[in-house]
py3Dmol code that shows the C-alpha trace and the ligand (Angstrom):
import py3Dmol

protein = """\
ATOM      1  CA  UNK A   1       0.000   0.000   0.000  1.00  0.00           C
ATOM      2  CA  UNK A   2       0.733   3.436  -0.886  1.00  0.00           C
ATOM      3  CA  UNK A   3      -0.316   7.151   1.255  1.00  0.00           C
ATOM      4  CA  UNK A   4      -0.468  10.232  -1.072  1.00  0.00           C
ATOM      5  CA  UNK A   5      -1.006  12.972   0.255  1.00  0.00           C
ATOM      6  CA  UNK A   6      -4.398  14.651  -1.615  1.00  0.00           C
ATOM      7  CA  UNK A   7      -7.566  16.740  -1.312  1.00  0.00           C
ATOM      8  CA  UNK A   8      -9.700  16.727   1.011  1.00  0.00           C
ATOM      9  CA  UNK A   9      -7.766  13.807   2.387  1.00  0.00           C
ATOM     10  CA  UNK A  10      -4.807  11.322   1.707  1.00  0.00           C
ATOM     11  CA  UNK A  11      -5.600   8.765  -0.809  1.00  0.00           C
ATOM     12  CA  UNK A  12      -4.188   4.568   0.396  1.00  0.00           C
ATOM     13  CA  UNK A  13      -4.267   2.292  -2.322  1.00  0.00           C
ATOM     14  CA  UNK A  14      -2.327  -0.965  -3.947  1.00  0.00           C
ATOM     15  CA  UNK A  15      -0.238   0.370  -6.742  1.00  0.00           C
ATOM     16  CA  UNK A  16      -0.871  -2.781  -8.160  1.00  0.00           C
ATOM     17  CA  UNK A  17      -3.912  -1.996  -8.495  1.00  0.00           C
ATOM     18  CA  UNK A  18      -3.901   1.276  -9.960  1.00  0.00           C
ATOM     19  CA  UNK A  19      -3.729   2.879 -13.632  1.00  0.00           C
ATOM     20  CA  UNK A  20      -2.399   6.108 -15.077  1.00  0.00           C
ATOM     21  CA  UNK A  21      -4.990   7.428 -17.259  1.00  0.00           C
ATOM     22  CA  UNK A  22      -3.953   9.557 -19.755  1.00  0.00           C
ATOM     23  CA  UNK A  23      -6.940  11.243 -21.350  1.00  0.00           C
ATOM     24  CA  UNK A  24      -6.661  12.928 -24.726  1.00  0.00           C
ATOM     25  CA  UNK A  25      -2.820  14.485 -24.968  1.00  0.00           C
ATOM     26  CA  UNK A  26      -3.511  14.127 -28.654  1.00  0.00           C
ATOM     27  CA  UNK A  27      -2.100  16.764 -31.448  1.00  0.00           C
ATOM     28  CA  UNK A  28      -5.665  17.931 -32.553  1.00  0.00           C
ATOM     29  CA  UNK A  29      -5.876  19.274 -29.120  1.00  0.00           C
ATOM     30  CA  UNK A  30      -2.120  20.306 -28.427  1.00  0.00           C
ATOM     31  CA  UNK A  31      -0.597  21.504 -31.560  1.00  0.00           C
ATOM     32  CA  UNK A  32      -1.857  24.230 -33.914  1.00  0.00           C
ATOM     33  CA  UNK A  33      -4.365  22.874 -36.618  1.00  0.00           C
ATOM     34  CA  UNK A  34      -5.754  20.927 -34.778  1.00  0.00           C
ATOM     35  CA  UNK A  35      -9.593  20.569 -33.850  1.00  0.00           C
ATOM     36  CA  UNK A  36      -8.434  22.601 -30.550  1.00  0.00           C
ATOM     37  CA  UNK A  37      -7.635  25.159 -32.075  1.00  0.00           C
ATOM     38  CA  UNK A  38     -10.475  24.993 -35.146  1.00  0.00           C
ATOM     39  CA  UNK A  39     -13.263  25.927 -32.236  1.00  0.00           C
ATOM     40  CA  UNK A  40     -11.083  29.280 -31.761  1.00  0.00           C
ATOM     41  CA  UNK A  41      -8.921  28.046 -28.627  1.00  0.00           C
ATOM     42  CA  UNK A  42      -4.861  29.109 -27.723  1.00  0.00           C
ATOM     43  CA  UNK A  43      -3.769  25.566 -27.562  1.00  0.00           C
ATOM     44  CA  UNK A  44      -0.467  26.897 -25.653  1.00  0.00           C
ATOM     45  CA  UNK A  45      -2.339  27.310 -22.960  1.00  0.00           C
ATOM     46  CA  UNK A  46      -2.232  23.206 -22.584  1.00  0.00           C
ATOM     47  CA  UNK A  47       1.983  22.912 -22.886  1.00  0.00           C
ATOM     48  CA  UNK A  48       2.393  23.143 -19.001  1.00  0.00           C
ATOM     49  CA  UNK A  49       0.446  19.888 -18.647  1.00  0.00           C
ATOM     50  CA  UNK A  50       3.234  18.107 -20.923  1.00  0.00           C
ATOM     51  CA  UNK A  51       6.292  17.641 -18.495  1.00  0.00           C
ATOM     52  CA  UNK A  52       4.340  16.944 -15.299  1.00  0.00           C
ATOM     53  CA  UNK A  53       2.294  13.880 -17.147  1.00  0.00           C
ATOM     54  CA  UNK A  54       6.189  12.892 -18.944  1.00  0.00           C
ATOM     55  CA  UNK A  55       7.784  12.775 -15.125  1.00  0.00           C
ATOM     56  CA  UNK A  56       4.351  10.701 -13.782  1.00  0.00           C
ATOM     57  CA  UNK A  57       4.683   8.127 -16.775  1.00  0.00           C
ATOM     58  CA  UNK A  58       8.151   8.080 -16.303  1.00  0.00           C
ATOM     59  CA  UNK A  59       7.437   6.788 -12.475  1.00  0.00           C
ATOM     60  CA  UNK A  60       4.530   4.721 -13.694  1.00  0.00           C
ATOM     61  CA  UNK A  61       6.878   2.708 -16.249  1.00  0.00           C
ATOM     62  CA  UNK A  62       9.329   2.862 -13.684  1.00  0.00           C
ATOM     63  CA  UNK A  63       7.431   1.331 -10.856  1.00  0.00           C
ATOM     64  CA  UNK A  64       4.979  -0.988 -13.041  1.00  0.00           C
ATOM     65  CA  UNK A  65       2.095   0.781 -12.800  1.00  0.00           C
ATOM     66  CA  UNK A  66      -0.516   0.193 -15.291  1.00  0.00           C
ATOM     67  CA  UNK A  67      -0.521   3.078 -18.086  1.00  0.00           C
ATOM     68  CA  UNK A  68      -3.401   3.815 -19.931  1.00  0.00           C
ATOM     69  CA  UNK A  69      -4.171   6.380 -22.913  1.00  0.00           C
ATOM     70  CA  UNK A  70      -7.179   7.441 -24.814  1.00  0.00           C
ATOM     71  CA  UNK A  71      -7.851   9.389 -27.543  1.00  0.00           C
ATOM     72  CA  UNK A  72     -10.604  11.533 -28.988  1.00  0.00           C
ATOM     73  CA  UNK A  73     -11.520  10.379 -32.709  1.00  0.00           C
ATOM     74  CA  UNK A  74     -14.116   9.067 -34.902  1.00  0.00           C
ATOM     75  CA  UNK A  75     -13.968   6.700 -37.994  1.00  0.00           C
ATOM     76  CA  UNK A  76     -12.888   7.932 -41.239  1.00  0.00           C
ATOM     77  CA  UNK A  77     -16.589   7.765 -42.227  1.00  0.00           C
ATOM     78  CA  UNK A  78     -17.671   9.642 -39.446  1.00  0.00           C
ATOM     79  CA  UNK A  79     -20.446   7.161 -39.152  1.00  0.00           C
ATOM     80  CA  UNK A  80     -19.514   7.318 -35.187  1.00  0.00           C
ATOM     81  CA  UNK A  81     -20.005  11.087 -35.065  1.00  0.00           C
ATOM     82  CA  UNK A  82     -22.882  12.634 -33.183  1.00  0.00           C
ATOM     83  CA  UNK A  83     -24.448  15.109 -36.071  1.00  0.00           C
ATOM     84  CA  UNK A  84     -25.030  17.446 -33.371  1.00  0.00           C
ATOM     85  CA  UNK A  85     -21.355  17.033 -32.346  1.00  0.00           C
ATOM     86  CA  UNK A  86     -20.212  17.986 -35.738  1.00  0.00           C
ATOM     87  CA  UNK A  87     -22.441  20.798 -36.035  1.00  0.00           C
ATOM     88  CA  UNK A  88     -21.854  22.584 -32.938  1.00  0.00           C
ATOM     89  CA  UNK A  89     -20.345  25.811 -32.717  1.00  0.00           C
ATOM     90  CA  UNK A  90     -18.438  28.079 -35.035  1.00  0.00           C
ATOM     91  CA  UNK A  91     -15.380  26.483 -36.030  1.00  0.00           C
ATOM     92  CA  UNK A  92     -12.919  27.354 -38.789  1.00  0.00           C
ATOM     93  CA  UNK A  93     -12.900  23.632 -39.648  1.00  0.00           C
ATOM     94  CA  UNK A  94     -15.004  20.737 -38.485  1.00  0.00           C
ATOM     95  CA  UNK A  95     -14.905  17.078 -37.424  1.00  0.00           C
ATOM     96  CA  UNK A  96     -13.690  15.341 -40.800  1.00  0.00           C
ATOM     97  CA  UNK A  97     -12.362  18.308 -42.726  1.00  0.00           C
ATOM     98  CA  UNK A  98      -9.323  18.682 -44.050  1.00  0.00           C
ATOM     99  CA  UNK A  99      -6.544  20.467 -41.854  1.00  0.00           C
ATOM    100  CA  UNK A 100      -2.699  20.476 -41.731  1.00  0.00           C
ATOM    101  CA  UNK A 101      -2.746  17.706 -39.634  1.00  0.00           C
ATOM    102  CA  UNK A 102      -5.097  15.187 -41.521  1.00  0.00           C
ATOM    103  CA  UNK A 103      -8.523  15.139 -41.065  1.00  0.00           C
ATOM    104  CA  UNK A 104      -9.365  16.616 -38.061  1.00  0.00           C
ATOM    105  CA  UNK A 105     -10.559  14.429 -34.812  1.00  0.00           C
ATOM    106  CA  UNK A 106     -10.568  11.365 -37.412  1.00  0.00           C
ATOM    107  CA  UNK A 107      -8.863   7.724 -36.311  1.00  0.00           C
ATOM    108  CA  UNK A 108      -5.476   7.310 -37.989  1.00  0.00           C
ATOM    109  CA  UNK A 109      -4.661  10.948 -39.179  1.00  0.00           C
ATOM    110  CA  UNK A 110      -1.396  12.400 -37.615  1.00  0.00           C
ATOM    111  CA  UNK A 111      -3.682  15.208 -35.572  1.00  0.00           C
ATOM    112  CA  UNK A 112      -5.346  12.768 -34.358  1.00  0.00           C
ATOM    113  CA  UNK A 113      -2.647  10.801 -32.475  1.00  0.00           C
ATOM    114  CA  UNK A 114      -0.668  11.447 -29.333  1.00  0.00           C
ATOM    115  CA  UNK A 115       2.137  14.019 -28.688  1.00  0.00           C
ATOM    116  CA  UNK A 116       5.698  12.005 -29.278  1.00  0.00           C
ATOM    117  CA  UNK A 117       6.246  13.378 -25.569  1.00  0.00           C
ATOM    118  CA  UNK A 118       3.837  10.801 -23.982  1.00  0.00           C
ATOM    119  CA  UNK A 119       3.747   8.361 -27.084  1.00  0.00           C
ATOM    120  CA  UNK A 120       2.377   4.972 -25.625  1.00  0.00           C
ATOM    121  CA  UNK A 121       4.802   2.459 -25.382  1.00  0.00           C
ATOM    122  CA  UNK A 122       3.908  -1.659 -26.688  1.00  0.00           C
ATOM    123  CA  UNK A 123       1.789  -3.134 -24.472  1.00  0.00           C
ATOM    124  CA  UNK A 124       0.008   0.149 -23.594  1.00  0.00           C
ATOM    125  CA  UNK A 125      -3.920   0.290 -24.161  1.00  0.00           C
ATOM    126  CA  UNK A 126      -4.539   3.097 -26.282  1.00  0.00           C
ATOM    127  CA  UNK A 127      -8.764   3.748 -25.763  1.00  0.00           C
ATOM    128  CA  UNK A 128     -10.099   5.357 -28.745  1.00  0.00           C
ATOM    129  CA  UNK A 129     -13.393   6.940 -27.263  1.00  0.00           C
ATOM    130  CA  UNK A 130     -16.135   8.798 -29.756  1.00  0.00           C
ATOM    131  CA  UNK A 131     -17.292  11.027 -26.772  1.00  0.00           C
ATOM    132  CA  UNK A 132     -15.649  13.141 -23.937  1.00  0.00           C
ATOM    133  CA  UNK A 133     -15.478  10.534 -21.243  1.00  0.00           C
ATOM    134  CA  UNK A 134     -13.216   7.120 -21.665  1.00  0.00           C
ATOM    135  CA  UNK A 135     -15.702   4.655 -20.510  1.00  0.00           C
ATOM    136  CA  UNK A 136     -18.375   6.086 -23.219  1.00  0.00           C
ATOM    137  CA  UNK A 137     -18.438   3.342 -26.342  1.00  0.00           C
ATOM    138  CA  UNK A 138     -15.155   1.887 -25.510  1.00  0.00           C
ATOM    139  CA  UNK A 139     -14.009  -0.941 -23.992  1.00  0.00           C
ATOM    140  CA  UNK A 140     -12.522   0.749 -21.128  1.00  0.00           C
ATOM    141  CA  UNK A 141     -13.951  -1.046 -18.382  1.00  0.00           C
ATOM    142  CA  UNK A 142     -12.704  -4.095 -19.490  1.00  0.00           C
ATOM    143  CA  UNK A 143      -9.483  -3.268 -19.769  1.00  0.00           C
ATOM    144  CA  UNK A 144      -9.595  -2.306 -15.991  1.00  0.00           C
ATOM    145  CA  UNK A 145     -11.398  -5.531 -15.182  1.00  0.00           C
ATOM    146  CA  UNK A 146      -8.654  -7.653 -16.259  1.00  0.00           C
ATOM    147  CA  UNK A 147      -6.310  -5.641 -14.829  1.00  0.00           C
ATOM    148  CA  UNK A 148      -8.131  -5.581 -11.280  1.00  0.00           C
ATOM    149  CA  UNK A 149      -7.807  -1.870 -11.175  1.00  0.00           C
ATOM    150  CA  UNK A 150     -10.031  -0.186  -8.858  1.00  0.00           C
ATOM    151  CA  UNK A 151      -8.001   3.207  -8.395  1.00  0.00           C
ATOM    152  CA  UNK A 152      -7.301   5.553 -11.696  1.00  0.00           C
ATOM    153  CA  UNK A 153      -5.106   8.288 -11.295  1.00  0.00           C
ATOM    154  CA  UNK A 154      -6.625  10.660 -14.024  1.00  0.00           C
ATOM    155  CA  UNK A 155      -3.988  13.212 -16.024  1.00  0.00           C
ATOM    156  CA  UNK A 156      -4.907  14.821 -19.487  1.00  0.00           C
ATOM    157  CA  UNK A 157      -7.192  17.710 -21.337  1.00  0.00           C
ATOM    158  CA  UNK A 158      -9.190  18.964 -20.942  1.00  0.00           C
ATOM    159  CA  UNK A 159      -9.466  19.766 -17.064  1.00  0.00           C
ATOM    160  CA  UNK A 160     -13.225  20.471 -17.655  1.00  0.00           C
ATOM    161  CA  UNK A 161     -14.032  18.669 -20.270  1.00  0.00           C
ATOM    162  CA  UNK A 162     -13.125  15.158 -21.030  1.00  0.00           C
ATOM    163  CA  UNK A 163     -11.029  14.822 -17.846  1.00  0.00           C
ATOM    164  CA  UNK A 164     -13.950  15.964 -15.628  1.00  0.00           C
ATOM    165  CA  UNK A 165     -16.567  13.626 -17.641  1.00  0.00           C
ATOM    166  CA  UNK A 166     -14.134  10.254 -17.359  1.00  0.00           C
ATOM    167  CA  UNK A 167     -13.700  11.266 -13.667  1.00  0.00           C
ATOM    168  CA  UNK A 168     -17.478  10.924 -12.975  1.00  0.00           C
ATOM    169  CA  UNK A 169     -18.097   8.325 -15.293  1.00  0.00           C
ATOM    170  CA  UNK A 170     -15.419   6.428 -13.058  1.00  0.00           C
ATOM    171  CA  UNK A 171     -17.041   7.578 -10.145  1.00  0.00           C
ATOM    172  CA  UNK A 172     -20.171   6.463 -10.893  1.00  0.00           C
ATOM    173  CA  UNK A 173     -18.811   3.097 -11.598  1.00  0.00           C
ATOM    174  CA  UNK A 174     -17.243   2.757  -8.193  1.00  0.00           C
ATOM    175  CA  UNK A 175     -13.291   3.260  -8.929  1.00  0.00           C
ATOM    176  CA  UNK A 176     -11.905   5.466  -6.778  1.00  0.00           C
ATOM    177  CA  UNK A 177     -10.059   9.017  -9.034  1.00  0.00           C
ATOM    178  CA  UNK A 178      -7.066  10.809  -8.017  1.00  0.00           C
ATOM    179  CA  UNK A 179      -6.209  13.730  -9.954  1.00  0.00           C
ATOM    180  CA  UNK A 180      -2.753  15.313 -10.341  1.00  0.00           C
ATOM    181  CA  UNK A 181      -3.759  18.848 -11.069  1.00  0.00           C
ATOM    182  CA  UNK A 182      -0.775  20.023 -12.505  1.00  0.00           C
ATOM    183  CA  UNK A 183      -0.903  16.555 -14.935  1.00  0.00           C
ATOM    184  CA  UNK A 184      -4.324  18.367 -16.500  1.00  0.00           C
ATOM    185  CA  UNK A 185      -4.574  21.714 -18.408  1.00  0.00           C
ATOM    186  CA  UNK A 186      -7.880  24.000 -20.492  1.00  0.00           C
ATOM    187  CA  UNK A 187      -7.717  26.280 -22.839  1.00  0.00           C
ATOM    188  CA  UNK A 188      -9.629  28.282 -19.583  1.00  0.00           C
ATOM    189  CA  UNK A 189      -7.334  28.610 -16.597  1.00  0.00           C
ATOM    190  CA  UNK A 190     -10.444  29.435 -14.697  1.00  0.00           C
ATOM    191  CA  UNK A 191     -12.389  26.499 -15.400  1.00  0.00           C
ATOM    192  CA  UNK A 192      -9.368  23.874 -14.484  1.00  0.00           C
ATOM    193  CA  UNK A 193      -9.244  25.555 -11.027  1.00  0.00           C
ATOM    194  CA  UNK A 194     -12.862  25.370 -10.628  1.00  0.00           C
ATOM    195  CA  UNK A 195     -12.853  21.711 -12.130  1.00  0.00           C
ATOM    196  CA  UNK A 196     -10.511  21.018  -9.287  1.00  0.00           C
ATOM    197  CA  UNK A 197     -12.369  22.455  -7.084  1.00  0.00           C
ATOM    198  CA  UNK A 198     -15.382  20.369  -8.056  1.00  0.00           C
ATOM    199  CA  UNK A 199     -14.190  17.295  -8.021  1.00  0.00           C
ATOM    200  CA  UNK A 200     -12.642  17.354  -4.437  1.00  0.00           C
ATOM    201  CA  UNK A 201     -15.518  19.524  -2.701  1.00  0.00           C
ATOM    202  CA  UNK A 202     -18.093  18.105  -0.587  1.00  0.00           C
ATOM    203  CA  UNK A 203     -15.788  15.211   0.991  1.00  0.00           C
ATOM    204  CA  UNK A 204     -14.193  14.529  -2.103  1.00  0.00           C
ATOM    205  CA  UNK A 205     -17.726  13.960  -4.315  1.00  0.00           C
ATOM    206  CA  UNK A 206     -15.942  12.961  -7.603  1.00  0.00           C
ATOM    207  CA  UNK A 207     -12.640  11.858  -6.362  1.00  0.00           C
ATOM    208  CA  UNK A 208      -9.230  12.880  -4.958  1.00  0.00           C
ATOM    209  CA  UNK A 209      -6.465  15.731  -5.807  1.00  0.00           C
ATOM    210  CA  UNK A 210      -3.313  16.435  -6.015  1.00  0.00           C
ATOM    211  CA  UNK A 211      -0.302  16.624  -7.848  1.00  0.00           C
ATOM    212  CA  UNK A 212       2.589  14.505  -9.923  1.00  0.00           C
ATOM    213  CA  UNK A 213       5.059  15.103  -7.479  1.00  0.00           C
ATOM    214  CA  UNK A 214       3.094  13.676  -4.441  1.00  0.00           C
ATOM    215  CA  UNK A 215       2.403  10.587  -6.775  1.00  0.00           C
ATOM    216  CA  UNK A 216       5.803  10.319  -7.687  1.00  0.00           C
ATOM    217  CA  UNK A 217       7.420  10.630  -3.923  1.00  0.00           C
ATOM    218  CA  UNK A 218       4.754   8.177  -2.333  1.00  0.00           C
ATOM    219  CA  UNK A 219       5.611   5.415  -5.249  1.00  0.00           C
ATOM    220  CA  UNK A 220       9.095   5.872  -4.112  1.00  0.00           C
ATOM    221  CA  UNK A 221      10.412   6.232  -7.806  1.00  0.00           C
TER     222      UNK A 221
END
"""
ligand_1 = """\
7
C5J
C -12.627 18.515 -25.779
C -11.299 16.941 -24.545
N -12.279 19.533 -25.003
N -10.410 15.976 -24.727
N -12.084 17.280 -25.597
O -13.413 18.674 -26.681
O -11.386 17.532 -23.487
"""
view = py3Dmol.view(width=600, height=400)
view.addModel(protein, "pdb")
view.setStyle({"model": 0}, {"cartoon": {"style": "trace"}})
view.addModel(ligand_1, "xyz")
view.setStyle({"model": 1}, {"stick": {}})
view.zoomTo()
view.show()
């Protein structure tokens, strides 16, 4: 067993029984051209998330922990694609069109795939998920089944948005969520602080928080 010291309360738990969950550190949402930055967001704003989720998979690979990523996408045919997803907004380029980094948000175009700072290693799930939470049309739980996980230690963007909805959807399903703020960035500073906020208010209603370097110091790596 493992102590890491969290909000509102330290967190015990196996590490063998824990996963790193690395939600969405994909190009489209990172790098310019992507479908980030197509709804009219500074995707800078998500580069300080990068090195704190690099020095937590570093520990994770280090210590065995089990290291999960997931990425945004649909099919090339867009057949999984939510009309009303597509339509929403005012981007400069939808779901499916043509950008500088392949189609955007579509399975198997370069924009669509993980930074090469946190590129999954063999032997690392990589969830492709059609919605903003992981457990959403994917075989996520699963994966954690066979893996007797019961605690997920949830980094990624965005803060509010798919972060936030895989955090409840775990929740919901009884796994218990510890989030490394600092591993987690928006394109709204305001909203990841309030995200935070949410998820450890109330007794801890969605989960647990923290950050990589109390994760990193309690697995001794
Ligand atoms: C968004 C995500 N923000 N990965 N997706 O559309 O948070």
């Amino acid at each position: 067993m493992i102590t890491v010291d969290a909000e509102p309360a330290p967190i015990a738990f196996n590490p063998r029984r824990a996963a790193v969950v690395i939600i969405d550190m994909q190009r489209d949402f990172l790098q310019p051209g992507g479908f980030g930055e197509s709804l009219g967001n500074d995707v800078s704003l998500l580069a300080r998330a990068i090195e704190p989720c690099r020095a937590l998979l570093e520990a994770a690979r280090r210590t065995g922990l089990a290291v999960i990523h997931t990425r945004e996408g649909h099919r090339p045919d867009l057949s999984d694609a939510p009309p009303a997803k597509i339509e929403r907004g005012a981007p400069s380029q939808r779901i499916g069109d043509a950008g500088p980094m392949g189609r955007i948000l579509v399975r198997g175009e370069p924009g669509q795939d993980i930074i090469p700072e946190l590129y999954p290693r063999v032997g690392e799930p990589v969830i492709d998920k059609p919605g903003k939470g992981a457990f959403y049309a994917t075989d996520l739980q699963a994966v954690l089944l066979h893996r007797h996980v019961d605690v997920l230690i949830v980094c990624g963007v965005t803060t509010e948005v798919c972060v936030h909805t895989t955090v409840r959807e775990a929740n919901d399903r009884g796994y218990r969520c510890l989030v490394p703020g600092d591993c987690c960035a928006s394109y709204f500073p305001e909203f990841h602080e309030v995200a935070l906020r949410m998820i450890k208010a109330q007794g801890g209603i969605f989960g647990w928080v923290t950050d990589s370097e109390k994760i990193i110091a309690a697995l001794g790596a």
